[in-house]
Residue, then its C-alpha position, 0 to 999 in steps of 0.5 A: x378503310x379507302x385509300x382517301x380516308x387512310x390518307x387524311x387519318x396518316x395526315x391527323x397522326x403526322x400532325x399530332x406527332x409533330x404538336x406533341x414536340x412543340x407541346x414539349x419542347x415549350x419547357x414544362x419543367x414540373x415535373x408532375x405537369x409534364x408527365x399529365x402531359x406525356x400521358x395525354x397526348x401519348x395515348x391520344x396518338x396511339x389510339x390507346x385507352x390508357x397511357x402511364x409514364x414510370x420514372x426510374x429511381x437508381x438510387x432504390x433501383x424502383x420505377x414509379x408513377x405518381x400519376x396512372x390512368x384509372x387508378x386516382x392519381x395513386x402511385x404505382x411503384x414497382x422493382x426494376x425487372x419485375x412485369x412487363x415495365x420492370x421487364x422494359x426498364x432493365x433490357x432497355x428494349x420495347x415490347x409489344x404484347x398482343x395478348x397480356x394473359x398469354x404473357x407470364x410477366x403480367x400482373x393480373x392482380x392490378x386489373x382484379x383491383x381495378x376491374x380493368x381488363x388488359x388486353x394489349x401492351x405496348x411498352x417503350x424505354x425511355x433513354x437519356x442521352x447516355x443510352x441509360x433507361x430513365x423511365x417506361x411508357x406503357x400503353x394499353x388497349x389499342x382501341x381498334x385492334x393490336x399495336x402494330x410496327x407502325x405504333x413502336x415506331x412512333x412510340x420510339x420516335x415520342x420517347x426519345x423527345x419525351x426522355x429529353x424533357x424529362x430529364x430537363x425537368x430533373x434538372x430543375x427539380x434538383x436546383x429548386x431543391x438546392x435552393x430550397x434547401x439552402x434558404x430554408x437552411x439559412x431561415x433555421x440558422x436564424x431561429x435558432x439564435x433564439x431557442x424562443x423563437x425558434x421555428x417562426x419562418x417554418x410556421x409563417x410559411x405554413x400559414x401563408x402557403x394555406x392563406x394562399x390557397x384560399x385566395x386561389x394563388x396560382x402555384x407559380x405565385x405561392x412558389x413565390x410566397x413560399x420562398x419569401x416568406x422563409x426569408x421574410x425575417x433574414x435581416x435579423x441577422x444584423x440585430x443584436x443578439x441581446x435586443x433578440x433575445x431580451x427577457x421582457x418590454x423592449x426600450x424606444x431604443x431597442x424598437x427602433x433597431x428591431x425595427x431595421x431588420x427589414x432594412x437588413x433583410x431587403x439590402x441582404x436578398x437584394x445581393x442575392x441572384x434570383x431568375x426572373x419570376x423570383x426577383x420580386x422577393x426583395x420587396x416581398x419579404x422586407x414588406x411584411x411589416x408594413x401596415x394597410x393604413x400606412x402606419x407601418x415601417x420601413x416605408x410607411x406606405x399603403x394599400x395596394x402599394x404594398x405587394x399582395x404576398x407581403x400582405x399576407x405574410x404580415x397576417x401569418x407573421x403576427x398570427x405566429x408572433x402572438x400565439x407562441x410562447x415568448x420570453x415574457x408571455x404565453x400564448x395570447x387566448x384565442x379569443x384576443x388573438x381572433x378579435x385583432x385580426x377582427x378590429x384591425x381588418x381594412x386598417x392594419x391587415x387587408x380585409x381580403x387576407x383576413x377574411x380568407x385566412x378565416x376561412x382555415x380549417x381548424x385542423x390547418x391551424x392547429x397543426x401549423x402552430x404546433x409544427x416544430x413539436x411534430x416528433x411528439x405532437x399527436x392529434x387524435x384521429x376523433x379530434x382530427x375530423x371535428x377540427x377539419x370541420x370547422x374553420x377560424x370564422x366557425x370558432x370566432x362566433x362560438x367564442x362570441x356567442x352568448x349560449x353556444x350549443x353542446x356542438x359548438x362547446x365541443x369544438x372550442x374544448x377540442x381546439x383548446x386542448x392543442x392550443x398553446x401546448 
């Protein structure tokens, strides 16, 4: 290589390394994100074939990858001081190995499942401001020849950015735990004044996170989703415990104060300090029982007035409600709960909702209206693969058709059997 060409290579390395600390210094705080990202530019700048990031767990005292290169986003974990990356994580010191199969430390039994062949290692601690090992970046294969002092340097250089990032986004992670825990805590506590209806904002989360997939919701927005729709029902907190739990048709009377739960709720979550892209859960979460047509409460508007993820947390609150038991009912049949959504589409419900919630599997919905019996609720593995076929929409015309086929009877039959145990 001539001096020219040698120069421009430094410079294009110079200019990477420099992108790779704005690309993570942007605060990437999923963790999984970051860690795609990590590995990426990493293996990129070094010139390698494949690049892993290992996270360490004190408390199991393991180091783990959710995502490695060439293994299909499998998890790799392993003890902290066995290989090479255990070897890295316990004596906080890099090390470069010219040759794996001439090192003791190597596992060859990964390339032997995989059909890779390892020849070069590089691999550098990733240390937190304490100086304690956080995690490894391994890399292998240099693509033109062994990694050099140049490679460790820079490695070196990448991991203590790295390290920074990553620990930002351990801290995310906890508070978004913390928060989490505490609403859902919260949303428990509620259910619970009613043994009946216990579990409703654990179910009409599940189905208005599946609902929000198959609308293609960023994860940002079913982040949004997921946390208003665990609140969606807080303000019951300020009915009465005998309008709750009463046995049987509610008075004009009792309607009414039902019906100022999501007054409550919005007042509630309003005193509540959310960051920026969560304020709007307020609005979202008290907004569930208004109706498309207008003909809802508490503010009786309409359309596209109404936030779109309250518009489908209404689907999923209605769809819990009637195919659970109740004090005065069962289940309501399949069929009759199918054919509401069926009528009320464009008027009660947004047509779009309806058509996508449709489009659930049946394996979705059944394992969401049985989710608090997940102790001793089994779904046998044959019964498992017929529902995962098959959708909502699938078992609405089988229900509907005049002379279903032997297939298609099956499928009802199988369903029926999960449904309103």
């Amino acid at each position: 290589m001539d001096e020219l060409t040698q120069l421009k290579e430094e410079k294009k390395r110079l200019e990477k390394i420099l992108d790779f600390g704005h690309k993570i210094s942007t605060q990437i705080l999923d963790l999984d994100e970051l860690l795609k990202l990590l590995m990426q530019e990493v293996r990129e700048i070094l010139n390698a074939d494949r690049c892993t990031v290992f996270i360490r767990d004190f408390e199991k005292d393991i180091l783990w990858s959710r995502i490695a290169d060439g293994l299909a986003d499998k998890k790799i974990t392993l003890p902290v001081g066995k290989g090479i990356v255990g070897a890295v994580a316990k004596e906080g010191k890099i090390l470069n190995i010219k040759d794996a199969y001439a090192d003791e430390r190597f596992n060859r039994e990964t390339d032997k499942k995989t059909g890779y062949c390892t020849k070069t290692i590089l691999s550098c601690p990733l240390k937190n401001k304490d100086g304690e090992v956080i995690g490894v970046f391994q890399v292998l294969n240099k693509k033109n020849g062994v990694f050099d002092e140049e490679d460790e340097k820079i490695l070196t250089l990448l991991a203590r950015q790295a390290a920074d990032a990553i620990e930002n986004a351990f801290l995310y992670e906890e508070q978004r735990k913390m928060f989490e825990s505490f609403i859902e805590t919260l949303s428990v506590a509620l259910d619970r004044r009613d043994t009946i209806t216990a579990g409703h904002s654990k179910r009409v989360t599940y189905f208005s996170i599946k609902l929000g997939e198959k609308l293609n919701l960023s994860k940002k927005e079913l982040e949004l989703l997921k946390y208003a729709s665990w609140m969606h029902d807080l303000g019951k907190i300020g009915v009465r415990e005998a309008i709750l739990t009463k046995n049987g048709r509610l008075t004009d009377e009792e309607y009414e104060a039902i019906k100022k739960h999501a007054v409550f709720t919005k007042e509630i979550l309003e005193k509540i300090y959310f960051k920026k892209e969560f304020r709007e859960i307020p609005l979202i979460a008290s907004s569930h029982h208004e109706n498309y047509d207008g003909t809802g409460y508490p503010l009786k508007i309409s359309g596209t007035q109404i936030p779109f993820l309250a518009r489908i947390i209404a689907i999923c609150d209605v769809f819990d409600a009637i195919t659970s038991h109740r004090h005065y009912r069962k289940p309501m049949p399949i069929l009759k709960v199918l054919s509401i959504f069926k009528e009320e589409k464009g008027k009660k419900f947004d047509a779009t909702c309806v058509d996508a919630f449709f489009k659930i599997s049946l394996y979705d919905i059944i394992t969401g209206i049985n989710l608090d019996k997940v102790q001793n609720f089994v779904i046998l593995e044959d019964d498992k693969k017929v529902l995962a076929q098959y959708t909502l929409e699938d078992l609405w015309r089988f229900l509907k058709g005049d002379f279903p086929t032997p297939s298609q009877k099956e499928v009802v039959n199988v369903f029926l059997k999960y449904y309103g145990k």
